[in-house]
C-alpha positions as CSV (number, residue, x, y, z in Angstrom):
1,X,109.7,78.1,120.3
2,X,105.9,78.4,118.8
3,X,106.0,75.6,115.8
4,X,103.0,76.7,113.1
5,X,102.0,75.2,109.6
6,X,102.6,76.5,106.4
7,X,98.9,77.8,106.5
8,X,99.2,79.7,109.4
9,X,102.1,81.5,108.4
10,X,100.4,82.3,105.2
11,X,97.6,83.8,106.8
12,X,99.6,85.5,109.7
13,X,101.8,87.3,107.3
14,X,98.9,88.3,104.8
15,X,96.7,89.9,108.0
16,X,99.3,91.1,109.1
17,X,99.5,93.2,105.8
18,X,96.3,93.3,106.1
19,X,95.3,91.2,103.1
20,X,93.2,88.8,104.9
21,X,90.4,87.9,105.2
22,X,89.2,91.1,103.4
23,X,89.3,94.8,104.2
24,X,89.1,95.9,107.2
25,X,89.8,100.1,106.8
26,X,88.3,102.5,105.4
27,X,88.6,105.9,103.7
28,X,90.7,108.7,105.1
29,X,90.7,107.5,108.3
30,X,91.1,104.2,107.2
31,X,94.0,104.5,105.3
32,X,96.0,106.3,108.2
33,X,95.2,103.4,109.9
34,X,96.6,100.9,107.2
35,X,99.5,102.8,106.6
36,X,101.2,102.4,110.3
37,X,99.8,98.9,110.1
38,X,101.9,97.9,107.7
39,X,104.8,99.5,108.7
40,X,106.0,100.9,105.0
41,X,104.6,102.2,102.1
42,X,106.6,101.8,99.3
43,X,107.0,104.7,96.8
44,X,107.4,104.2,93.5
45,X,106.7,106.9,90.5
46,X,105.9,104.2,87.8
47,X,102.0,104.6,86.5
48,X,101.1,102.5,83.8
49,X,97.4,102.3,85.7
50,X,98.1,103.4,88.9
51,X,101.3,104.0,90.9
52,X,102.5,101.2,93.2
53,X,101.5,103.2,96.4
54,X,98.0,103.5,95.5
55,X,97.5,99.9,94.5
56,X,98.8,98.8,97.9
57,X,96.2,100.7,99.6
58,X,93.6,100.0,97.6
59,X,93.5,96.2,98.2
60,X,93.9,97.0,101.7
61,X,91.2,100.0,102.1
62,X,87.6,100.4,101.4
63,X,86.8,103.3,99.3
64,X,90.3,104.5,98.5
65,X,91.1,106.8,95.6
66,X,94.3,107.4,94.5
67,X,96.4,110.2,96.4
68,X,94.7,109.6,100.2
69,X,98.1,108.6,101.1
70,X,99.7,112.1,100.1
71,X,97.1,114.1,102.2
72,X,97.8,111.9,105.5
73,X,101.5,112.3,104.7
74,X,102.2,116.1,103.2
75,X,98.4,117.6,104.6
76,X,98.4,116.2,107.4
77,X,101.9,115.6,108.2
78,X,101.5,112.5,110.0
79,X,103.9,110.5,107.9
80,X,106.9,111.7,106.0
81,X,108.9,109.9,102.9
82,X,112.6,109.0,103.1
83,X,115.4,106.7,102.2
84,X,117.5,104.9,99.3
85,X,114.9,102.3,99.6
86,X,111.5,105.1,99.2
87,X,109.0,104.4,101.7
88,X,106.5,106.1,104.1
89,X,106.7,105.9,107.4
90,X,104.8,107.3,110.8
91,X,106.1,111.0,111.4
92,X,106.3,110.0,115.4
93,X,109.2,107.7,114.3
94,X,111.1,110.6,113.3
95,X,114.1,110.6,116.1
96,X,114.6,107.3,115.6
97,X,114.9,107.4,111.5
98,X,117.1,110.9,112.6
99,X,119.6,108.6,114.1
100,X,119.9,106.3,111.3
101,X,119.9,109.6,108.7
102,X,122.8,110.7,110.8
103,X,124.9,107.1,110.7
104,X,124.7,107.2,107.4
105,X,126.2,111.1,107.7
106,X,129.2,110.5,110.0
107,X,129.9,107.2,109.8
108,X,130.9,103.5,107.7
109,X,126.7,103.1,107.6
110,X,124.2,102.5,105.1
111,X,124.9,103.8,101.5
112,X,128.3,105.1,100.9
113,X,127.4,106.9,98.3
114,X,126.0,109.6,100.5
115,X,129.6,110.3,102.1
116,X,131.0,110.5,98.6
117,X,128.3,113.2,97.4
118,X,129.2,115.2,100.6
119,X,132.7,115.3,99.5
120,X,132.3,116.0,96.3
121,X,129.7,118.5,96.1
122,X,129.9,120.4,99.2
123,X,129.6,123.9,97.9
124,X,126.4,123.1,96.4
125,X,125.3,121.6,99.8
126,X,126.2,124.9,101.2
127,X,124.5,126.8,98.6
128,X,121.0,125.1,98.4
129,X,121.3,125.0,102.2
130,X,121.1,129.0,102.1
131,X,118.6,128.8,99.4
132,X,116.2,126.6,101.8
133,X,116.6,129.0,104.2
134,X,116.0,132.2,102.2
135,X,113.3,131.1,100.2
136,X,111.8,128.3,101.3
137,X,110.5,125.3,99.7
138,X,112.1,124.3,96.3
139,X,112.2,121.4,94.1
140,X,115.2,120.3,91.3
141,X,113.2,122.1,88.9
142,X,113.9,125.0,90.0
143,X,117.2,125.1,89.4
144,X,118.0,125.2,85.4
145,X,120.6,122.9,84.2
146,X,122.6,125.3,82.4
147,X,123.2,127.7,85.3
148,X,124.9,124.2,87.1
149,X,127.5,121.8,87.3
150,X,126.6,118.5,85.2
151,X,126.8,115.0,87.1
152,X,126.5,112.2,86.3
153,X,125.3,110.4,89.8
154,X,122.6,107.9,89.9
155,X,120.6,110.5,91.7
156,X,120.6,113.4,89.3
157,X,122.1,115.1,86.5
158,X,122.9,118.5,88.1
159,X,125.1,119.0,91.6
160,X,121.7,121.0,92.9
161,X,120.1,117.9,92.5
162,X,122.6,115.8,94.4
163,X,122.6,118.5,97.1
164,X,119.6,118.3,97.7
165,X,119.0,114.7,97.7
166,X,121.7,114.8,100.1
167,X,120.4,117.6,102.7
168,X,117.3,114.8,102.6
169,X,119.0,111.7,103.0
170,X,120.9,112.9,106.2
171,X,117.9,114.7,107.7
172,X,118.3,118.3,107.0
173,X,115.2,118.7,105.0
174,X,112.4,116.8,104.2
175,X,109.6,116.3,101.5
176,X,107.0,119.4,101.9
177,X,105.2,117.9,99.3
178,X,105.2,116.2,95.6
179,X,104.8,117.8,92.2
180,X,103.9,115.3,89.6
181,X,105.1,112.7,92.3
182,X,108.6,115.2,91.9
183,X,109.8,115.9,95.6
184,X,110.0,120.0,96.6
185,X,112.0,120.3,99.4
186,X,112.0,122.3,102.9
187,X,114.0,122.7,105.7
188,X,113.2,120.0,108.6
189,X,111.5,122.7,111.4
190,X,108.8,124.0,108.4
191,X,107.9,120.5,108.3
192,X,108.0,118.2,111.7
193,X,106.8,119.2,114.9
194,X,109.6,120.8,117.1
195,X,109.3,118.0,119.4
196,X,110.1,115.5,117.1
197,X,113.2,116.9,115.6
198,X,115.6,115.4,118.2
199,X,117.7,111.6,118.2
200,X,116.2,109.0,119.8
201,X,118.4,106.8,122.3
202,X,121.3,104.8,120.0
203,X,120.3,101.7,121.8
204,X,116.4,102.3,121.6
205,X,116.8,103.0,117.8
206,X,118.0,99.7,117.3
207,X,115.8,98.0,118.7
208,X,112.9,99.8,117.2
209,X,114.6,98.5,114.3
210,X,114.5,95.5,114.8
211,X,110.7,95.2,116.1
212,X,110.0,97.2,112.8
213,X,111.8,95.0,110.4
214,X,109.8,91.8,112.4
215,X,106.6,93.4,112.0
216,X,106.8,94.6,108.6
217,X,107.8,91.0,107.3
218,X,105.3,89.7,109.9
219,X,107.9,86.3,110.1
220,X,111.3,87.6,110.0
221,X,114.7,85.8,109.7
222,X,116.0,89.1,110.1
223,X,118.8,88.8,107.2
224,X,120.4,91.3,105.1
225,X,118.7,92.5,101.8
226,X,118.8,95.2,99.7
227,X,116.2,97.1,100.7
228,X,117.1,96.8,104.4
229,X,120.3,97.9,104.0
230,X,119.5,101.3,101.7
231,X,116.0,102.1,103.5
232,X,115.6,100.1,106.4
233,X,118.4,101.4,108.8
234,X,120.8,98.7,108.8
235,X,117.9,96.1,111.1
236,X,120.3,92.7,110.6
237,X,123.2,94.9,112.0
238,X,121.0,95.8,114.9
239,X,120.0,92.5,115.5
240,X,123.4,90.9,115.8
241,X,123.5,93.0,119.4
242,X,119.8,93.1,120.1
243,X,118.6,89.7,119.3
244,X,119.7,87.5,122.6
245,X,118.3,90.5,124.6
246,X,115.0,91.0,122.8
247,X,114.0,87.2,123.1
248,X,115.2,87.4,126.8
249,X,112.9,90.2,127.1
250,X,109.7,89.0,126.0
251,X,109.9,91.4,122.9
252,X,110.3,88.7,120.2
253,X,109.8,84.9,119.9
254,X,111.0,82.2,117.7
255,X,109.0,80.6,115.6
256,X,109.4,77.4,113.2
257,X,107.5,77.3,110.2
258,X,106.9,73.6,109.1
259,X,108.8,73.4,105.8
260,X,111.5,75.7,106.2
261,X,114.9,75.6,107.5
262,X,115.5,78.6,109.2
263,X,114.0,79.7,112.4
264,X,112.2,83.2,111.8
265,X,110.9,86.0,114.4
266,X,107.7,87.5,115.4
267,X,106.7,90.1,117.8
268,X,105.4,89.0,121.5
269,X,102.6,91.0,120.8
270,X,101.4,89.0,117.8
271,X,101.3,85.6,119.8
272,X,97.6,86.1,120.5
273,X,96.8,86.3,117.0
274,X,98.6,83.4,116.1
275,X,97.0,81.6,118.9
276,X,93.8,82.6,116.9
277,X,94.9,81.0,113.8
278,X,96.4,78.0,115.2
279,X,92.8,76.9,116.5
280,X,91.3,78.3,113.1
281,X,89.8,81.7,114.1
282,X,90.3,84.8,112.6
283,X,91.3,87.5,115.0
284,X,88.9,90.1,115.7
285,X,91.1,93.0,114.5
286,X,90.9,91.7,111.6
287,X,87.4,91.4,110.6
288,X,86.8,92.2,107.1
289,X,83.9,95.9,107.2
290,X,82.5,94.0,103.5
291,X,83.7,91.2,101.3
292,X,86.1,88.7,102.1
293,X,89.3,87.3,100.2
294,X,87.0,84.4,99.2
295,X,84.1,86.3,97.9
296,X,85.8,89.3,96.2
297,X,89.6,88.5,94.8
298,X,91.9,90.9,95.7
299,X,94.7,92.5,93.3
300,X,98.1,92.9,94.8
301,X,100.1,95.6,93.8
302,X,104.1,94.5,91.8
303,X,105.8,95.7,95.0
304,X,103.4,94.4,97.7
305,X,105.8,93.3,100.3
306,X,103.8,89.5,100.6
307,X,104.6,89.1,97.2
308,X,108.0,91.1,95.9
309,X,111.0,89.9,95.7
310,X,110.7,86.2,96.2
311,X,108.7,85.9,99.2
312,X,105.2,84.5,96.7
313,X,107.5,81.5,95.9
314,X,108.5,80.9,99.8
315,X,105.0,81.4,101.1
316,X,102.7,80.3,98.3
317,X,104.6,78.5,95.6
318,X,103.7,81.3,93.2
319,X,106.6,82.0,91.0
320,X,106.1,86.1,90.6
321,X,108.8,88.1,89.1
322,X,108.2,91.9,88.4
323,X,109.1,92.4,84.3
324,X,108.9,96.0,84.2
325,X,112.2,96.2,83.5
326,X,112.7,93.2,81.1
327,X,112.8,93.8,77.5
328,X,110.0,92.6,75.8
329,X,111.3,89.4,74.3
330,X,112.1,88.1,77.6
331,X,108.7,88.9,79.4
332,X,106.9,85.5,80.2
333,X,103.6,87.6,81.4
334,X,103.8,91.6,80.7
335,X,105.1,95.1,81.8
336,X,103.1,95.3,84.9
337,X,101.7,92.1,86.2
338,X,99.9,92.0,89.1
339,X,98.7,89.0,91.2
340,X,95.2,87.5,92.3
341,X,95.0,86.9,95.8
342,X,91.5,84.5,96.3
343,X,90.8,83.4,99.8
344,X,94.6,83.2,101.3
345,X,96.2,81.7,97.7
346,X,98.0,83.8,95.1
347,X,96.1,81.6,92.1
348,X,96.3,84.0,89.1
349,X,98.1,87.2,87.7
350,X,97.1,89.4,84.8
351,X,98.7,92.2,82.7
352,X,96.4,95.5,81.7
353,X,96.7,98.7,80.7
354,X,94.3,101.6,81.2
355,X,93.3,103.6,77.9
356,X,93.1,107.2,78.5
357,X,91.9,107.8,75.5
358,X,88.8,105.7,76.0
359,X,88.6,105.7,79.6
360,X,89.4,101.9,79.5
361,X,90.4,99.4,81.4
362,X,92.0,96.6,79.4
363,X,92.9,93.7,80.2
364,X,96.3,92.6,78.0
365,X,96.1,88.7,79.3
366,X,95.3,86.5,82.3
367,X,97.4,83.1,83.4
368,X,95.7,80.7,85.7
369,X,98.1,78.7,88.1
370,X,95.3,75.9,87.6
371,X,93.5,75.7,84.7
372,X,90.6,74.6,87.1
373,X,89.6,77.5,87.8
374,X,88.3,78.4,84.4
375,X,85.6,76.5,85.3
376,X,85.3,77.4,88.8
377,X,81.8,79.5,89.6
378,X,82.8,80.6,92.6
379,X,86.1,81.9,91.5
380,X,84.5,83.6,88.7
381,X,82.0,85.8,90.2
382,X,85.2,87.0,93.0
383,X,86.9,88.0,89.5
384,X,84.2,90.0,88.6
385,X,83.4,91.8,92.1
386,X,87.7,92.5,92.4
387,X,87.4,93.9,88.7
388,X,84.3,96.0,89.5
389,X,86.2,97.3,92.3
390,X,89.0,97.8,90.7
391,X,87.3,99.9,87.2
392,X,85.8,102.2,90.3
393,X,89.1,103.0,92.0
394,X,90.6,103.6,88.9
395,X,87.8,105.4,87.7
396,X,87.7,104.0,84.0
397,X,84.2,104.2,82.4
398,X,84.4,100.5,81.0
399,X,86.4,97.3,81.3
400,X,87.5,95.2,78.8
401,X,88.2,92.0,79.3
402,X,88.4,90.1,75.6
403,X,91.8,88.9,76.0
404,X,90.4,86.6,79.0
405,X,90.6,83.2,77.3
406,X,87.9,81.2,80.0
407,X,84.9,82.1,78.7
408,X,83.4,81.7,82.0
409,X,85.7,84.1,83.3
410,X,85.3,86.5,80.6
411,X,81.9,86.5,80.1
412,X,81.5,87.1,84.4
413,X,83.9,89.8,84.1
414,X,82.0,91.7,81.2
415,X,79.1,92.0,83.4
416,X,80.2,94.1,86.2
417,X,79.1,93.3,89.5
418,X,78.4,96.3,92.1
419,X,80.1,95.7,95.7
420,X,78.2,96.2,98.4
421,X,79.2,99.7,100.5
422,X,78.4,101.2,103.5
């Protein structure tokens, strides 16, 4: 068993998400790259300044605008969108995701909600199943509500709607594209290679995973969440049968983290980089192409997976709740707080808004975890570059930034610094 530091978790899981030290993709190309690094890209159609998806990428990858992620998905086709849980993932992973699409199908698997919806609406399965095949791509839209049966499903308000959904969910169809981030639909051939649409080995999905669910966590203690079990294929049920075999196998290790109880998993293949950071290098993979963590602060996205859910508490102490879906009175920060990652700390969050009237950026309030750094020079002009950054990406034509009580802060902030590029 490979014993590490708090530290060295912290950093593992961060490069591993590619966080840390700094950027290390770039562009198109880049973002491909960044997207099967990280295993999942989270979907989500919320965009008070930008959608979930785009933030993610953008702390990861130099030079990304919003929307690269939909041309390497429905251009390109080399990724596809599916599950309860809505992520991205690599479109060579297909017969393995085909297997769990067709557990949840045929048997006591995943969401049971999908059964019911088979039962209950399977003329209209039938119907838009015909429809896909006659006319190709369509989207809910298409279909007007008073020409259908009403639902009331958590999925949709018309029985076309839950057909369809359902024709996704168990792998007969698939995104083609998105309107307005809506899905349109198509059947499975007019959208994956041939030699993808097949099922992978029962066994060999499992333990795919598994390795998945390890990597994406980076440390894993492999238990059940919500996520997992709606969009991740079930990996804690794999792992009851797969675990002993894997670590006999050389595909996993265990690994104690000094602080916490529980033993947690990593890939074999990632004990080289944690070799690196046990005698305080950074591995080369990892090498930022510009700034670093410490000289430009990074802004994590609300559904970031280092962050989300609980995990900033566990790993840096940073008590980080999502209050989108608060109401007002109960919000401690704002709608859409995100947090500042400096060096390999989470030490700040803020709240904004982007005027589209003005072409503003505005910040709505900032909340130090030490009061410190108000004073701190050197985290003041990281602020500013991350803001800089983060104006361009949005493309707003000004920030501001009044409602930054440190006047240090502030005052760094209002004078935009340009980040090197290459």
């Amino acid at each position: 068993m490979l014993a590490i530091n708090i530290d060295t978790a912290r950093r593992f899981i961060l490069g591993k998400q590619g966080l840390w030290p700094g950027r290390r993709w770039l562009g198109i190309q880049g973002t491909e790259q960044a997207m099967r690094a990280i295993e999942y890209l989270q979907l989500d159609p919320l965009q008070i300044i930008a959608r979930s998806q785009d933030l993610t990428l953008h702390s990861r990858v130099l030079d990304y605008t919003p929307g690269m992620w939909e041309d390497v998905t429905y251009q390109q086709r080399k990724f596809f969108d599916w599950g309860g849980w809505l992520a991205v993932r690599p479109m060579d992973e297909l017969p393995y995701w085909r297997v769990v699409m067709h557990r949840e199908r045929d048997s006591n698997y995943g969401d049971s909600r999908i059964r019911k919806m088979a039962h209950e609406h399977a003329d209209a399965i039938v119907e838009m199943r015909d429809i896909l095949r006659q006319r190709g791509p369509v989207s809910n839209r298409d279909f007007e509500m008073a020409t259908r049966t009403r639902t009331q499903s958590y999925r949709g308000r018309k029985d076309s709607a839950l057909a369809l959904y359902y024709l996704w969910r168990t792998g007969e169809v698939m995104t083609h594209h998105r309107e307005n981030f809506e899905r349109v639909y198509a059947l499975t051939e007019a959208v994956a290679p041939a030699h993808l649409i097949r099922e992978g080995d029962e066994a060999e999905a499992d333990r795919f995973l598994v390795k998945k669910e390890i990597s994406f966590s980076g440390l894993s203690r492999l238990n059940r969440v919500a996520d997992s079990f709606h969009g991740r294929g079930e990996p804690d049920r794999a792992a009851k049968k797969m675990l002993e075999a894997m670590l006999s196998d050389g595909d996993i290790i265990e690994v104690q983290v000094e602080g916490w109880k529980a033993v947690h998993y990593a890939l074999s293949s990632d004990v080289e980089a944690l070799d690196d950071l046990i005698a305080g290098r950074v591995p080369a993979a990892w090498t930022p192409l510009e700034t670093n963590t410490t000289e430009e602060a990074v802004f994590l996205s609300p559904l970031d997976h280092v962050s989300a859910r609980g995990r900033a508490k566990n790993l840096f102490g940073f008590d980080y709740v999502w209050e989108v879906y608060k109401p007002e009175p109960q919000r401690k920060y704002g709608y859409y707080t995100m947090p500042i990652l400096w060096g390999d700390r989470l030490v700040a969050r803020f709240d904004s808004k982007l005027d589209r009237a003005t072409n503003t950026f505005v910040i709505l309030g900032l909340w130090l975890e030490d009061e410190v750094l108000g004073k701190d020079e050197a985290f003041a002009e990281a602020l500013a570059c991350g803001f800089a950054r983060f104006v361009t990406f949005l493309g707003a034509s000004e920030l501001d930034a009044k409602a930054i009580r440190e006047p240090l802060l502030r005052g760094r902030a209002c004078s935009p610094k340009q980040t090197n590029s290459r």
